[in-house]
N, C-alpha and C positions, 0 to 999 in steps of 0.2 A: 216636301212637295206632295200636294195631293193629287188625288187619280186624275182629277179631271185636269189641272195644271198638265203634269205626268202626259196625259193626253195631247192635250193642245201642243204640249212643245215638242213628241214624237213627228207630231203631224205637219208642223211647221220646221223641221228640220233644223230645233236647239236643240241648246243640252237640257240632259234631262239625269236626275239621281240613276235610275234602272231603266232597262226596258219595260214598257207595259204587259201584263202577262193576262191573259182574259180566257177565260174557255164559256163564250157566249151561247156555244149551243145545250149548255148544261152536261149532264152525268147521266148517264143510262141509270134509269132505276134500279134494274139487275146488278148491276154494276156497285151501285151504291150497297145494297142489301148484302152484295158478298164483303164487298169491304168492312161494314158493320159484323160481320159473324167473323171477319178476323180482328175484330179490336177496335178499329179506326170508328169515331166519331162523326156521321155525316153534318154535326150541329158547324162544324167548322173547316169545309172541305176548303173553303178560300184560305185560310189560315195556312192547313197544311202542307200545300199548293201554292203559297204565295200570289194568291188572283187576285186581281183589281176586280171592283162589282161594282160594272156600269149598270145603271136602269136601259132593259132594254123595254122599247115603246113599237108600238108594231104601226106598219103605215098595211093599209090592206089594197092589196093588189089583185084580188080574188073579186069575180062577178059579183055584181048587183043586181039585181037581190039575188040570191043564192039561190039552189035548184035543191028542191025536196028531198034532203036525204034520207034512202030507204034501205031496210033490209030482202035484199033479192032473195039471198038464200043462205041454210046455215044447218053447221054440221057440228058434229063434236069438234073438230078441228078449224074448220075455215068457216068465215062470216064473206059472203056475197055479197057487198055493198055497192049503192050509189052516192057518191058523199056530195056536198055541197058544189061540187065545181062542174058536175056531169057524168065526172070517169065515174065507170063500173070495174072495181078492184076486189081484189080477192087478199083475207089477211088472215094469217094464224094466229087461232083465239088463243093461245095456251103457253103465251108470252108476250111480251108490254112492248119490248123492239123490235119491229119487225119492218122489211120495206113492202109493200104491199105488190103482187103483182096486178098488173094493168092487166083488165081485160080486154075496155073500149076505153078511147077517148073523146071528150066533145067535139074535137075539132081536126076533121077529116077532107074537108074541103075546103074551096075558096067562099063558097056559100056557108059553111057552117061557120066560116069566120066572119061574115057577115051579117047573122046572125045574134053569133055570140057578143062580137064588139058590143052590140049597143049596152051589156050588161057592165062595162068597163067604162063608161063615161066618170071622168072625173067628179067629186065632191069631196065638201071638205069634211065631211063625216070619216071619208076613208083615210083620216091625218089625226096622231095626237094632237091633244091640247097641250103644246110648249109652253104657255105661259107658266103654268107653275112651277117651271122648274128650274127659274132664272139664277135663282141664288140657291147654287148647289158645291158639292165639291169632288163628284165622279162622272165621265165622261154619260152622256145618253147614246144609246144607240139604238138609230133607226132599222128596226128589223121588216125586211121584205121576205115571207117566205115564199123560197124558192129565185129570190135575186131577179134578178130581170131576163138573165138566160133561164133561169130556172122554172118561172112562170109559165113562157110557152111549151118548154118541155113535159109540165105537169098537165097540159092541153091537149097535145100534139104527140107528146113524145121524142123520144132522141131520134129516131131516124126519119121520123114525116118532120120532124122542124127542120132538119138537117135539109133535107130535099126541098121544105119550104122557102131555105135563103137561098136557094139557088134558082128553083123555079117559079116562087113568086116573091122578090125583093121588097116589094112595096108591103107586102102583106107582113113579110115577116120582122117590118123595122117598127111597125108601129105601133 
């Protein structure tokens, strides 16, 4: 049975050889570099691991057109930025994973989401091109970063979205 078979019958609730085993958000780089200085081979971490390797395709769920990402400000340690979606975040230069602290985010009002929307209008630029990938034999996975909860939170944040569904419902379902 192959991945993509493997897949579809998971999904569908047949039998299947094995469960599907996938680590789609990849290996921390660091992560990988220690495992390498103990022996292990990063040429074949699916292997090792036993992963299926879906092609992930990304659908883009981030504004259009993007907003001019700048360096505010920068240290030996932290880079000040403004990245493409508005926040101004703060990141530690002097490692590859890191979560970034939020300084500001775009979207603090009912006005600023009024604003913002228009950058969110639908096209089909923001969708693979599926065609090619009709005759394959591993599942595709459509990647949203940040999921659909995830997107207003990278906006808004956890606790003004959280406040958002409560005090304004129309704004925070759409």
């Amino acid at each position: 049975m192959n991945s993509r078979r493997r897949f579809l019958n998971t999904m569908r609730f047949k039998t299947v050889d094995r469960v599907p085993f996938t680590e789609f958000l990849g290996f921390d780089p660091e992560t990988i570099k220690r495992w390498e200085s103990e022996g292990l081979s990063s040429s074949n971490l699916s292997k090792v691991f036993g992963l299926e390797l879906p092609k992930m395709l990304p659908v883009d769920l981030e504004c259009l057109p993007r907003f001019n990402e700048e360096i505010l400000e920068q240290s030996e340690d932290f880079v000040v930025r403004k990245t493409g979606v508005g926040r101004i975040e703060r990141v530690v230069t002097h490692t590859y994973y890191m979560i970034p602290e939020v300084l500001s985010y775009p979207i603090k009002t009912p006005e600023d989401w009024s604003m913002y929307k228009r950058r969110l209008v639908f096209s089909k630029e923001r969708l693979p091109d599926l065609s090619k990938y009709a005759d394959r034999d591993y599942p595709l996975y459509l990647y949203m970063r940040g999921g659909f909860f995830g997107q207003p939170r990278l906006l808004m944040g956890d606790e003004a979205l959280m406040y958002a569904y409560y005090d304004y419902p129309v704004i925070a379902i759409l």
